[in-house]
Backbone as CSV, one residue per row, in Angstrom:
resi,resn,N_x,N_y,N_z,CA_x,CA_y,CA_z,C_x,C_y,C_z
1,UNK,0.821,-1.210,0.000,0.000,0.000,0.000,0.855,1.260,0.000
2,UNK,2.001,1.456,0.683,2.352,2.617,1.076,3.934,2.247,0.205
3,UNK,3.377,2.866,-1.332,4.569,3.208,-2.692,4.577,4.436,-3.273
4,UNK,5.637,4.556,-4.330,5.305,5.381,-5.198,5.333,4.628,-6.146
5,UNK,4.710,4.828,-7.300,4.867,3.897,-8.647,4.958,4.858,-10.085
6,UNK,5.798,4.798,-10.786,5.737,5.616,-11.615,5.172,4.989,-12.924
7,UNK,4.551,5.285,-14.186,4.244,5.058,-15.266,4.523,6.050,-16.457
8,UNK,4.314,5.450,-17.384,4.739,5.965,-18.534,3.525,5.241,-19.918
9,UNK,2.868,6.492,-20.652,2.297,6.407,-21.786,3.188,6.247,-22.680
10,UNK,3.114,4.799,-23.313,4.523,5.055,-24.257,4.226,5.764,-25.345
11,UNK,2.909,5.716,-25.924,2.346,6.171,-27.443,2.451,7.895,-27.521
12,UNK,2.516,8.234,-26.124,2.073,9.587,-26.057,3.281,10.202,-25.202
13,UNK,4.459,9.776,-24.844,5.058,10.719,-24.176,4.574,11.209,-22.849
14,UNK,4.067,10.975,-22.608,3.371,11.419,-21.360,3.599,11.243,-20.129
15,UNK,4.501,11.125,-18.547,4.670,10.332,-17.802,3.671,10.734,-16.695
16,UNK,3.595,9.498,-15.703,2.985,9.950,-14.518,3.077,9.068,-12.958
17,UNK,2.809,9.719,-12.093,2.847,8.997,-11.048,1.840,8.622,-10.066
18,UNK,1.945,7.455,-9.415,0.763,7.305,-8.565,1.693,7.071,-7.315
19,UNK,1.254,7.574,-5.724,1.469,7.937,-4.587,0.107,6.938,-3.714
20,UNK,0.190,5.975,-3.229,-0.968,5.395,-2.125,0.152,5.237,-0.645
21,UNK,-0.653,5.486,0.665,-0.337,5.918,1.570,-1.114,5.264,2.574
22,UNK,-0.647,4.139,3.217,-1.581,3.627,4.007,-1.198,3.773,5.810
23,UNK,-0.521,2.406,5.955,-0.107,2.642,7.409,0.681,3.757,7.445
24,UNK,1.678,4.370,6.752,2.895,5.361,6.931,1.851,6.752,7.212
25,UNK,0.708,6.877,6.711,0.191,7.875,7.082,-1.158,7.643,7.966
26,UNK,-1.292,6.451,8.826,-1.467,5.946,9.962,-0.505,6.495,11.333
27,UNK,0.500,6.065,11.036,1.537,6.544,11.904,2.181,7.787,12.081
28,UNK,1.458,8.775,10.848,2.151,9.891,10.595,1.434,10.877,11.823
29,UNK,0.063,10.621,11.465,-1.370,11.272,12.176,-1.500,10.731,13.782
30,UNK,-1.243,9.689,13.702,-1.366,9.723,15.104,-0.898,10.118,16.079
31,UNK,-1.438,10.230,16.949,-1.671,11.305,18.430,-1.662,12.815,17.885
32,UNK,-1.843,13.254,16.721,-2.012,14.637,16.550,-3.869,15.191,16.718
33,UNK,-4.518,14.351,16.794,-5.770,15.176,16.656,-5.846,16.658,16.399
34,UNK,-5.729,16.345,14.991,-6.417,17.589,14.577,-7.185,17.840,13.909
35,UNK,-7.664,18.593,13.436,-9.600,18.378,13.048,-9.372,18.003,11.530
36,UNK,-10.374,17.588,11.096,-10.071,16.455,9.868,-10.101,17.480,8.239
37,UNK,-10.523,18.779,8.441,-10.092,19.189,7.321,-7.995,19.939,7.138
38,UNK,-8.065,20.110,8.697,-6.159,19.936,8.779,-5.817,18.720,8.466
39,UNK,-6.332,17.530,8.957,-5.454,16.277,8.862,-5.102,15.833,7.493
40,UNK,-6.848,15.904,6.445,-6.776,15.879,4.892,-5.342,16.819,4.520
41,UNK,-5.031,17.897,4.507,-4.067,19.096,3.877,-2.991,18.047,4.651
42,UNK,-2.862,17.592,5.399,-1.522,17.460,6.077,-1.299,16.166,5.085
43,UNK,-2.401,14.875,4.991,-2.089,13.866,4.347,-1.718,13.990,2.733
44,UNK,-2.172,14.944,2.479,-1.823,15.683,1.306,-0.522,16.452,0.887
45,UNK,0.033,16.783,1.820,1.292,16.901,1.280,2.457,16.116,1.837
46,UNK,1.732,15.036,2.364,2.579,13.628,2.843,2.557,12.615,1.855
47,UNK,1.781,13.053,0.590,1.548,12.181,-0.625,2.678,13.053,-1.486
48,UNK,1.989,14.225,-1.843,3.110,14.746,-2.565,4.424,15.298,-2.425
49,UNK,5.086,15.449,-1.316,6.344,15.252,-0.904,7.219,13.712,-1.153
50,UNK,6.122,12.990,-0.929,6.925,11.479,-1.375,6.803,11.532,-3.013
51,UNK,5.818,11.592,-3.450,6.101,12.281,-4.710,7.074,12.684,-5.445
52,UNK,7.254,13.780,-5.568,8.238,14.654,-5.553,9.635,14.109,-5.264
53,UNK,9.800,13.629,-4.137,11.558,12.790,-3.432,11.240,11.636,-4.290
54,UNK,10.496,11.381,-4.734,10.781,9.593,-5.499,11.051,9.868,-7.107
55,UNK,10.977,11.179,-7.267,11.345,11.039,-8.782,12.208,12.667,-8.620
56,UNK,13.425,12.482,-7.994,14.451,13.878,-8.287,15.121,13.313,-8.468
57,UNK,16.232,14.119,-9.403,16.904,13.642,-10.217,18.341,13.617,-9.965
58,UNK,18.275,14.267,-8.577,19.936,13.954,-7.726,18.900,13.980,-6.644
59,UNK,19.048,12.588,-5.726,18.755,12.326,-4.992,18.861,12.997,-3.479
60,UNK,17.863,13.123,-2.674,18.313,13.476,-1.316,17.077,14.246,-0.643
61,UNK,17.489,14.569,0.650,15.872,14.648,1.879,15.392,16.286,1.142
62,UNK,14.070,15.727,0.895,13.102,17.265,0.446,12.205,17.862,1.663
63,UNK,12.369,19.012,1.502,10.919,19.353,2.930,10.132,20.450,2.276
64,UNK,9.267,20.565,2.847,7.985,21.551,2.203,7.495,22.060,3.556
65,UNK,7.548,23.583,3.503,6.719,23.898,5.012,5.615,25.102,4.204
66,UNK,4.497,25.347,4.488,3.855,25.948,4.254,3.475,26.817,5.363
67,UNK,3.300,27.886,4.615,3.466,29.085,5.903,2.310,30.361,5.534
68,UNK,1.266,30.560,6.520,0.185,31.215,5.956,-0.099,31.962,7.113
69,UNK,-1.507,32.868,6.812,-2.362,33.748,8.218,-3.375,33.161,8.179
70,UNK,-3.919,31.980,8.226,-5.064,30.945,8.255,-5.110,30.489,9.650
71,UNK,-6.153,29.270,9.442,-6.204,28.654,10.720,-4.843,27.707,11.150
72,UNK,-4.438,27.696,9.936,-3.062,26.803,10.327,-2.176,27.930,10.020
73,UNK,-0.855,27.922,10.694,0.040,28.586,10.703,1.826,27.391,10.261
74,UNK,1.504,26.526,9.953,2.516,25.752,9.557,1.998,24.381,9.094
75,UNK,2.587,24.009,7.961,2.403,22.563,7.464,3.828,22.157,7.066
76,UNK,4.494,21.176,7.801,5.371,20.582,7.384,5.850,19.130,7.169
77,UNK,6.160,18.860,6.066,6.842,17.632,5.797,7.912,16.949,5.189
78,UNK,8.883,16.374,5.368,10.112,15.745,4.914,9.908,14.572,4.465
79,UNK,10.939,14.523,3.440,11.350,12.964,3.095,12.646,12.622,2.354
80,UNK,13.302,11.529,3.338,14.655,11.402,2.415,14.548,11.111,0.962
81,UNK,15.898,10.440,1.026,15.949,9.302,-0.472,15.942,8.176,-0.273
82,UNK,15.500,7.927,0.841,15.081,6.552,1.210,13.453,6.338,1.513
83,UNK,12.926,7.580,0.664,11.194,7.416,1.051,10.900,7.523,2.465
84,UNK,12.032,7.576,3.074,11.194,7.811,4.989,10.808,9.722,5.078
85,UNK,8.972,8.944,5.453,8.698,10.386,5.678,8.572,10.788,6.937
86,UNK,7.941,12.131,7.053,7.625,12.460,8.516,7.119,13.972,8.559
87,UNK,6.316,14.494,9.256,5.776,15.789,9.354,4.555,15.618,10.476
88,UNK,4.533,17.760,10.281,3.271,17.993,11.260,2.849,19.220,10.812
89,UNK,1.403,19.374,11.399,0.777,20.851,11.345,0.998,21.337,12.904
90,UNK,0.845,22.578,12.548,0.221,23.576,13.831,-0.599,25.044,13.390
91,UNK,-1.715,24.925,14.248,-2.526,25.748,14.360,-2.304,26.420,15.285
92,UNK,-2.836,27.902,14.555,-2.719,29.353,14.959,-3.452,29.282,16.371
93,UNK,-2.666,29.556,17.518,-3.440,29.445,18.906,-4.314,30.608,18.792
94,UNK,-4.580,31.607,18.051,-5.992,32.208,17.985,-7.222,32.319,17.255
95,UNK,-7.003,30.838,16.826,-7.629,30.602,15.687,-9.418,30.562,16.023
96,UNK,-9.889,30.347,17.435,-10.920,29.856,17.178,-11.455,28.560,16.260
97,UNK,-12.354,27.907,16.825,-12.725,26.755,15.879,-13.007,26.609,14.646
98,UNK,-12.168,25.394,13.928,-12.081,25.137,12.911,-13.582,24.483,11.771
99,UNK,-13.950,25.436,10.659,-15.321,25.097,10.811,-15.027,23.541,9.960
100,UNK,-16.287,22.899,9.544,-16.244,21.646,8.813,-15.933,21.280,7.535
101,UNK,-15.992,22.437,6.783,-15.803,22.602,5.428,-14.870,23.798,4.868
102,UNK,-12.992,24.278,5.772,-13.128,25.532,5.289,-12.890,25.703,4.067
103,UNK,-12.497,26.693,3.354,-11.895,26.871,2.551,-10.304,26.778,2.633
104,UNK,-9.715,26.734,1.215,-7.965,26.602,1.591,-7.840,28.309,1.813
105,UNK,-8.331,28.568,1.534,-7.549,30.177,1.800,-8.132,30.582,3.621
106,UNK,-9.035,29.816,3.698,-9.339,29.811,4.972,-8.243,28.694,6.189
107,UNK,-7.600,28.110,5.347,-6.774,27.221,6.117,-5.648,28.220,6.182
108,UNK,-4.983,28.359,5.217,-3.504,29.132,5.175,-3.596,30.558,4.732
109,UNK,-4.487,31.138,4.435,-4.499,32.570,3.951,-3.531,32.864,2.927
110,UNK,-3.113,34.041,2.988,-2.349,34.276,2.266,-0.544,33.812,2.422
111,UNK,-0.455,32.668,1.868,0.884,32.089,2.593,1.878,31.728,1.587
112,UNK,2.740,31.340,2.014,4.036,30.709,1.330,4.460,29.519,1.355
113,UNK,4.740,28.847,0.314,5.719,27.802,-0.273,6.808,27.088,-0.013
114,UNK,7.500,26.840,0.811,9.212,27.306,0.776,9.671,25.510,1.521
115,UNK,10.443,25.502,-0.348,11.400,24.319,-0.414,12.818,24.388,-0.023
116,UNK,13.227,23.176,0.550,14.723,22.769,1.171,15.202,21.693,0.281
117,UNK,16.119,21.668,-0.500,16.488,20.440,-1.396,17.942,19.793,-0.503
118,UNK,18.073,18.823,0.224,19.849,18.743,0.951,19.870,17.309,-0.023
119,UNK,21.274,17.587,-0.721,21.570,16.818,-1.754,22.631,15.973,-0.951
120,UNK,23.142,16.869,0.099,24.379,16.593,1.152,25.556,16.603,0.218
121,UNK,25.617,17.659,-0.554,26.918,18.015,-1.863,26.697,19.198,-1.428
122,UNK,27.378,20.383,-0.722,27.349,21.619,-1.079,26.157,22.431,0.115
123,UNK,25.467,23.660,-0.247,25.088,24.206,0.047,23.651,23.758,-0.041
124,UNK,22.413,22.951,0.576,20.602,23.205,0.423,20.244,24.003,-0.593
125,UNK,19.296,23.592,-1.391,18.909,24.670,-1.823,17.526,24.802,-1.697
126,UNK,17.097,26.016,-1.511,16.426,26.984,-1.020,15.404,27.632,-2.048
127,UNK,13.813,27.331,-2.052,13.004,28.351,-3.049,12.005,28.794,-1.936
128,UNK,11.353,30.286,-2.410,10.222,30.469,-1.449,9.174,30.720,-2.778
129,UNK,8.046,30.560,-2.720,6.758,30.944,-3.486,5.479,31.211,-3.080
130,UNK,5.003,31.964,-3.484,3.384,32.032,-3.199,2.135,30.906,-3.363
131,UNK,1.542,31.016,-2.464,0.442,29.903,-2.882,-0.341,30.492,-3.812
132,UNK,-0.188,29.269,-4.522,-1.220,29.830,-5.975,-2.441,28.788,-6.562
133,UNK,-3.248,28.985,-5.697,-4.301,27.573,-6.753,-5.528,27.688,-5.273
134,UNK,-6.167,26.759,-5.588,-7.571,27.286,-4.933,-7.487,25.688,-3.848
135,UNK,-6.843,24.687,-3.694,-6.508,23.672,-3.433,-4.941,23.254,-2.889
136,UNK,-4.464,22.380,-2.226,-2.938,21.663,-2.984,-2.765,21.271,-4.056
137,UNK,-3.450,20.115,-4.587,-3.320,20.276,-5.846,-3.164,20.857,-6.707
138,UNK,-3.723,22.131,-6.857,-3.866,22.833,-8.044,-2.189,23.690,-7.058
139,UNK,-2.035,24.435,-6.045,-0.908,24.936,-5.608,0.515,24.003,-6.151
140,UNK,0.439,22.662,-5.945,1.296,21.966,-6.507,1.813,21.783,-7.915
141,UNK,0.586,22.200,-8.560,0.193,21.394,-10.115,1.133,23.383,-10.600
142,UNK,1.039,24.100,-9.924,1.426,24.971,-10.809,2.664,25.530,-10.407
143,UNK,3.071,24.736,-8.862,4.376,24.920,-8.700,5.508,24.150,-9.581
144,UNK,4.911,23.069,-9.983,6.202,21.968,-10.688,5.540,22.017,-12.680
145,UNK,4.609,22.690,-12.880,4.547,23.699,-14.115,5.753,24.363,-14.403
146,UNK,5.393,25.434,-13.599,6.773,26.753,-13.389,8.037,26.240,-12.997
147,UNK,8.171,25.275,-12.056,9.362,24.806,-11.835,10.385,24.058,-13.455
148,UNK,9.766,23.353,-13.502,10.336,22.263,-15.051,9.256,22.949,-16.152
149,UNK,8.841,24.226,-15.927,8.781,24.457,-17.497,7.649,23.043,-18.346
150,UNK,7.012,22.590,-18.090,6.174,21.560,-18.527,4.392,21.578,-17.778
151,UNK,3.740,21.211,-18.722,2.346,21.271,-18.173,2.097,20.197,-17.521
152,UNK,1.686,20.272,-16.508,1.545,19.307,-15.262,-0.214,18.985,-14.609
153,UNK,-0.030,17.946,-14.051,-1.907,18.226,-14.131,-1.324,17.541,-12.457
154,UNK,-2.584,17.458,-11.334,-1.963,16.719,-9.830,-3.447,16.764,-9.442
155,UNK,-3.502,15.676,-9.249,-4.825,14.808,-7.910,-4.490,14.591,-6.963
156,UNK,-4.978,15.420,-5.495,-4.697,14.655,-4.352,-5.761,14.685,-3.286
157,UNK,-6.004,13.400,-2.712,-7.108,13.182,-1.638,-6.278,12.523,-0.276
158,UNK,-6.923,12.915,1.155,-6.779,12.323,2.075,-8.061,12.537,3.301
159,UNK,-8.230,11.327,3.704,-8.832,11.049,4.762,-8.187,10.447,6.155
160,UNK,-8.550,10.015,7.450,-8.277,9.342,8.257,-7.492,7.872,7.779
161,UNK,-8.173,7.167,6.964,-7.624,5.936,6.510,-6.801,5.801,5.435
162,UNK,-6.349,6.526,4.491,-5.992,6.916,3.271,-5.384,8.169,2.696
163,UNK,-4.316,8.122,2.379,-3.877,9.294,1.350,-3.299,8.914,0.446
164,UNK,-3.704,9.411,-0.921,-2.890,9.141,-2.123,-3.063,10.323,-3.112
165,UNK,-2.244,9.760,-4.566,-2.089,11.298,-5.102,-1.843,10.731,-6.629
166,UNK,-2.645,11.155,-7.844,-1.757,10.990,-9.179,-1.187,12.026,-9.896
167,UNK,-0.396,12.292,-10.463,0.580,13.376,-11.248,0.714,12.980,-12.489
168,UNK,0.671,14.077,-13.695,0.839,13.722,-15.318,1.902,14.817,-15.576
169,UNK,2.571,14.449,-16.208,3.322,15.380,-16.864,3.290,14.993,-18.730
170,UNK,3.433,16.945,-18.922,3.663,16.979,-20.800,5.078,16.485,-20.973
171,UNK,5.805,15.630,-21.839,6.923,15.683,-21.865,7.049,16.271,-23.122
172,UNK,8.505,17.057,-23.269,8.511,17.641,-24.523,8.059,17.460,-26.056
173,UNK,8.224,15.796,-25.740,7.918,14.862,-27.518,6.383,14.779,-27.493
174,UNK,5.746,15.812,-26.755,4.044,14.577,-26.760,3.378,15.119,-27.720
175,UNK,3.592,16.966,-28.288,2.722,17.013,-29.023,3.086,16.551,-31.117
176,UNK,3.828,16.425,-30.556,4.910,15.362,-32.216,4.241,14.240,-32.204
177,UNK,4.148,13.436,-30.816,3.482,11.582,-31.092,2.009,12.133,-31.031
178,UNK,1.516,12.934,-30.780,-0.058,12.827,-30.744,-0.227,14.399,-30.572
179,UNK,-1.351,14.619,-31.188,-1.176,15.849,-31.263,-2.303,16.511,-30.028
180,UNK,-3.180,15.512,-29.709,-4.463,15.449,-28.875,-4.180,14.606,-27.810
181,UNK,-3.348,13.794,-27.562,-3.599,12.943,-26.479,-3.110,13.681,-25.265
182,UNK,-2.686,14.795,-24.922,-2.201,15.574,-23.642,-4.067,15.883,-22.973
183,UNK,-4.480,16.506,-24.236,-6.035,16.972,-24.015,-6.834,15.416,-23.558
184,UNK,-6.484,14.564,-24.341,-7.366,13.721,-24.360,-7.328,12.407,-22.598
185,UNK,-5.918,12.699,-22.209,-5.158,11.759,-20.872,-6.039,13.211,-19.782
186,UNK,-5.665,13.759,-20.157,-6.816,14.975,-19.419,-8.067,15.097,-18.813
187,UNK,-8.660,14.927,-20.322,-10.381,14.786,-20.098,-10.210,13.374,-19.062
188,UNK,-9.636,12.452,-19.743,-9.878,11.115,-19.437,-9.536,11.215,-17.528
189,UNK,-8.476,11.696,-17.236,-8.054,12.066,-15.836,-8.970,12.330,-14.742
190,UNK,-9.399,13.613,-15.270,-10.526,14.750,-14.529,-11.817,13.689,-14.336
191,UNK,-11.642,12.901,-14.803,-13.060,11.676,-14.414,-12.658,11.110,-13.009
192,UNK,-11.449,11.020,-12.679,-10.827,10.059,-11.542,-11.249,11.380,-10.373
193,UNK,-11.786,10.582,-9.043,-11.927,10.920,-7.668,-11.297,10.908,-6.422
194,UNK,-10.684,11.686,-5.807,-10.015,11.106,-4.536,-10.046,9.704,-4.165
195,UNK,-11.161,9.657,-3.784,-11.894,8.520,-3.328,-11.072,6.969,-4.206
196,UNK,-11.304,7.007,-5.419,-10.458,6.401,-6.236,-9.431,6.262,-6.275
197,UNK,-8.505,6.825,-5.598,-7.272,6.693,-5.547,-6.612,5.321,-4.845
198,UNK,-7.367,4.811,-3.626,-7.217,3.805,-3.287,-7.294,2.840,-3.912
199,UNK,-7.433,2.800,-5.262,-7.619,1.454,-5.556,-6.454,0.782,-6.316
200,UNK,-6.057,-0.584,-6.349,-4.964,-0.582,-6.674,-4.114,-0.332,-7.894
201,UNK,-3.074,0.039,-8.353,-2.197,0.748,-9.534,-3.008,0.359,-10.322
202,UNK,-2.897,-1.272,-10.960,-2.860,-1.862,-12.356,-4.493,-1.430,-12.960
203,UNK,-5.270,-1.710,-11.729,-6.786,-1.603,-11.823,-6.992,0.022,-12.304
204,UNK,-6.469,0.374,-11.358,-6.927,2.105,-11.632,-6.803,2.614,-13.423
205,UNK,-5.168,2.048,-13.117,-4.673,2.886,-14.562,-5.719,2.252,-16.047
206,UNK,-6.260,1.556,-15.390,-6.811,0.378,-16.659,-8.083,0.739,-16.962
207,UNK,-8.693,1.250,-15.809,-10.149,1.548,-15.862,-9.778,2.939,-16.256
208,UNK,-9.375,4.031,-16.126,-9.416,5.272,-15.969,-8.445,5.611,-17.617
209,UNK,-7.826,4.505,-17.856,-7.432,5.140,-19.393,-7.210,3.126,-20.075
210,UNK,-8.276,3.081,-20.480,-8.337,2.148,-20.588,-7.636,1.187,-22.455
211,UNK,-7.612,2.605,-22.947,-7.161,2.523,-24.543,-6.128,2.539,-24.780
212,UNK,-5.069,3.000,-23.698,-3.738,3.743,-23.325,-2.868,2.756,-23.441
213,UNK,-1.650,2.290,-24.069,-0.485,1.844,-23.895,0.306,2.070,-22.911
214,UNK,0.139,1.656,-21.788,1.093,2.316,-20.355,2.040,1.187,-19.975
215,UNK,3.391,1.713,-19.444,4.695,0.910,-18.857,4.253,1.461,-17.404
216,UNK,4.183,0.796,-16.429,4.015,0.434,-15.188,5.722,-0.005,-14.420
217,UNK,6.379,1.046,-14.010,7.599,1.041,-13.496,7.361,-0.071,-11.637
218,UNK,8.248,-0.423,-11.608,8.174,-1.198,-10.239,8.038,0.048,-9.053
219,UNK,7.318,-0.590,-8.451,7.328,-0.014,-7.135,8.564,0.465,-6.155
220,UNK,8.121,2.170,-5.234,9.147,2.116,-4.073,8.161,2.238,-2.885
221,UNK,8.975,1.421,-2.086,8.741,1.527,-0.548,8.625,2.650,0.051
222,UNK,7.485,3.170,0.554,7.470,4.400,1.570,7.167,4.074,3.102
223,UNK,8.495,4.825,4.063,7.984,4.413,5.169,7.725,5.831,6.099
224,UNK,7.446,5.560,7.066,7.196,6.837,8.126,8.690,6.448,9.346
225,UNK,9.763,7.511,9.418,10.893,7.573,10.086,10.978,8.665,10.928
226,UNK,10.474,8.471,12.627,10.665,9.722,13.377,11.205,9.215,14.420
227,UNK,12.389,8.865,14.607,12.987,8.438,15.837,13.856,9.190,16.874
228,UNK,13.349,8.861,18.494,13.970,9.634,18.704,15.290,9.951,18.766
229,UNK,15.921,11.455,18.629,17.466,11.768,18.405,17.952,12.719,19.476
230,UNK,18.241,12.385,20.744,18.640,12.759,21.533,19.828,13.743,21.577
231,UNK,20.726,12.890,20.747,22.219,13.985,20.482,21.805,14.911,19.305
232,UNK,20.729,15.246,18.878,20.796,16.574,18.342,20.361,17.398,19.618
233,UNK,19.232,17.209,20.456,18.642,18.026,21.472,19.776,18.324,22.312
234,UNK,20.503,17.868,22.550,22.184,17.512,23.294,22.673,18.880,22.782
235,UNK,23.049,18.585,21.273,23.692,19.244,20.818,23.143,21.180,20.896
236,UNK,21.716,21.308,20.313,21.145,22.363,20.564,21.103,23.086,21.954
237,UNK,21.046,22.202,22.908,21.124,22.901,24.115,22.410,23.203,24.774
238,UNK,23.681,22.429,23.982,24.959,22.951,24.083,25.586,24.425,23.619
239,UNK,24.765,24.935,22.393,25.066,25.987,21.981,24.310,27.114,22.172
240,UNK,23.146,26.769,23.056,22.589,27.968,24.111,23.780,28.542,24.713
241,UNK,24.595,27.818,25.263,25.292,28.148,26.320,25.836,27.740,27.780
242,UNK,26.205,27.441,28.578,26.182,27.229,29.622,25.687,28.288,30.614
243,UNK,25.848,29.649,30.824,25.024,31.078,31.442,23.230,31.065,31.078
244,UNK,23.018,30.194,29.497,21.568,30.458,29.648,20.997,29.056,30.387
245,UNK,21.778,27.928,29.642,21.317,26.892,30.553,20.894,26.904,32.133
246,UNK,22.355,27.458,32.699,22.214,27.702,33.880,20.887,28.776,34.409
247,UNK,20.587,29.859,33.860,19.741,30.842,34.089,18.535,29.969,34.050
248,UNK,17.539,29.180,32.658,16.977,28.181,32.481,16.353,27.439,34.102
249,UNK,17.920,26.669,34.415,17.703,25.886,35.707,17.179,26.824,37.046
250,UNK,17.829,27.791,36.793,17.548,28.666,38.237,16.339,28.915,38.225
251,UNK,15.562,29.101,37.151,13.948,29.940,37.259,13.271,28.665,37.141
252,UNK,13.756,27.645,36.418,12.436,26.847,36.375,12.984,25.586,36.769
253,UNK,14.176,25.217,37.341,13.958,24.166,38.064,14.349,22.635,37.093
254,UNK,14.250,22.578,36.106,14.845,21.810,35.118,14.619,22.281,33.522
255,UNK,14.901,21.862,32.462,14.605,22.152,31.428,13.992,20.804,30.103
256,UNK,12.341,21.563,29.664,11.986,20.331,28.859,12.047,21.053,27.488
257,UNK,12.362,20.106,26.668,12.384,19.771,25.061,11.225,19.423,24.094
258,UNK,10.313,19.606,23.525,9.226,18.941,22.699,9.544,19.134,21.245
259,UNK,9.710,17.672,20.875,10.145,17.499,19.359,8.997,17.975,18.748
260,UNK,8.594,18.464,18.019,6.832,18.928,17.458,6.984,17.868,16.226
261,UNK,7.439,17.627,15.750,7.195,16.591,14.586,7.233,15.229,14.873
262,UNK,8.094,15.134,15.842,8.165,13.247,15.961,7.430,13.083,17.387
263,UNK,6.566,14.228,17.841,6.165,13.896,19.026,6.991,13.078,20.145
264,UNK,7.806,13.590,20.413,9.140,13.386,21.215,9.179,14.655,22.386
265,UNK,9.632,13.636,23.657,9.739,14.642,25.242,11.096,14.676,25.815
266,UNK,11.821,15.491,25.723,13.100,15.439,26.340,13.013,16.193,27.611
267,UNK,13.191,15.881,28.899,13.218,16.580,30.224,14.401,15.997,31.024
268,UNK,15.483,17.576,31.387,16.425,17.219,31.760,16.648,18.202,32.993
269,UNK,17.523,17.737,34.063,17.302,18.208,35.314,18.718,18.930,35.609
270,UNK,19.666,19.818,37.209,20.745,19.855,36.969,21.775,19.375,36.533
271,UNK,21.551,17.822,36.635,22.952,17.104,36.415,23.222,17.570,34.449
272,UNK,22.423,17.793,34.124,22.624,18.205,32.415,23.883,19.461,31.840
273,UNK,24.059,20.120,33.334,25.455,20.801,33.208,26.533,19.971,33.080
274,UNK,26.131,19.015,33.754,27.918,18.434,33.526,27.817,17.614,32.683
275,UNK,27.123,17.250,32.034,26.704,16.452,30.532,27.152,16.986,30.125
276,UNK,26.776,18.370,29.559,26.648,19.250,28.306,28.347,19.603,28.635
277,UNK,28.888,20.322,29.718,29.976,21.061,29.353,31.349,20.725,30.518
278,UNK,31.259,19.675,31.001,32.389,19.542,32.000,32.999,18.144,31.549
């Protein structure tokens, strides 16, 4: 359940991907309760972040944080090159209740984009952008447009039990092999439902373009990776200082840590001075 699978129209140039998400985004969601039109957006870009990391073309960990004046004030998610994902939301503590149906501009307002590429060669690299589309999908579909210069089309659904996602891309040769079939994988597309997404690769692609010559690439493994990492928290609270640490201990008596993404508790007491610096 929880792959990426890539395909390819051979007649038409055309490539695309399918994203299903089962336990990994079981494990992603849990203990976050958060109200189910956040959890959908969150499973949603836990589809297309794996996405995205399963087909770059120098390998290595991608993150996506979305950053708005909505009811959410952060959406974030990572994933290596080993498909291990991991992320979280947080909502605006003045948000007032979240209604049942909002809108996306009611989720993130007017917000931002902003990719981390670590290739672990060199320097991250770094884009920020505007949200642009009335959805993720459509925000996605016109970020990796503009990005690669190619017309891009993106489906994505999530619920409590399920997240998945399909992606088309124009490749340069498509309107030479067919002069209609970009329009025509299109129409044919826009028929497919969230809901549908669950169902499995071979079936889907068969029913939903059923005339189509398609190569069906092997499957990758996606897992969910949030373990805890103590010697970074180590490390971060080493370069506070020893004067703030100490200050820290004096007012409050020990000092706690909360990982916000891997739901992780670090609580450490005086003896953590002579850990950290003796």
């Amino acid at each position: 359940m929880d792959v990426v699978r890539s395909f390819l129209f051979e007649d038409l140039d055309i490539r695309g991907v399918l994203v299903a998400l089962g336990n990994v985004w079981h494990e992603l969601q849990a203990g976050r309760n958060l109200p189910p039109p956040v959890n959908a957006v969150l499973g949603e870009l836990a589809v297309v972040t794996a996405l995205i990391a399963g087909n770059l073309k120098t390998p290595g960990r991608i993150t996506f944080q979305l950053q708005g004046h909505g009811l959410v004030s952060l959406l974030y998610v990572d994933c290596d090159e080993r498909l291990r994902l991991r992320g979280m939301a947080r909502l605006r503590q003045d948000r007032g209740a979240v209604p049942p149906a909002p809108s996306f501009d009611q989720l993130l307002g007017d917000g931002q984009l902003a990719l981390t590429l670590d290739t672990h060669s060199g320097a991250p690299y770094q884009s920020i952008v505007p949200l642009v589309g009335a959805n993720l999908s459509e925000v996605f579909a016109h970020y990796l447009a503009q990005s690669e210069q190619l017309p891009a089309w993106l489906l994505l659904g999530a619920n409590e039990d399920f997240a998945g996602g399909m992606f088309l891309q124009k490749l340069p040769d498509a309107d030479r092999r067919d002069p209609d079939g970009w329009s025509r994988i299109l129409h044919l597309a826009s028929t497919l439902t969230p809901a549908e997404l669950a169902s499995p690769v071979a079936n889907l692609l068969m029913r939903v373009f059923p005339e189509e010559n398609i190569r069906l690439f092997d499957p990758r493994p996606v897992s969910y990776h949030c373990p805890r990492d103590e010697d970074k928290v180590l490390a971060m609270l080493k370069n506070l200082g020893r004067a703030e640490i100490e200050a820290t201990l004096a007012a409050e008596g020990s000092i706690s840590v909360e990982d916000e993404i891997c739901q992780q508790n670090y609580h450490y007491g005086p003896e953590i001075l002579s850990r950290l610096f003796d």
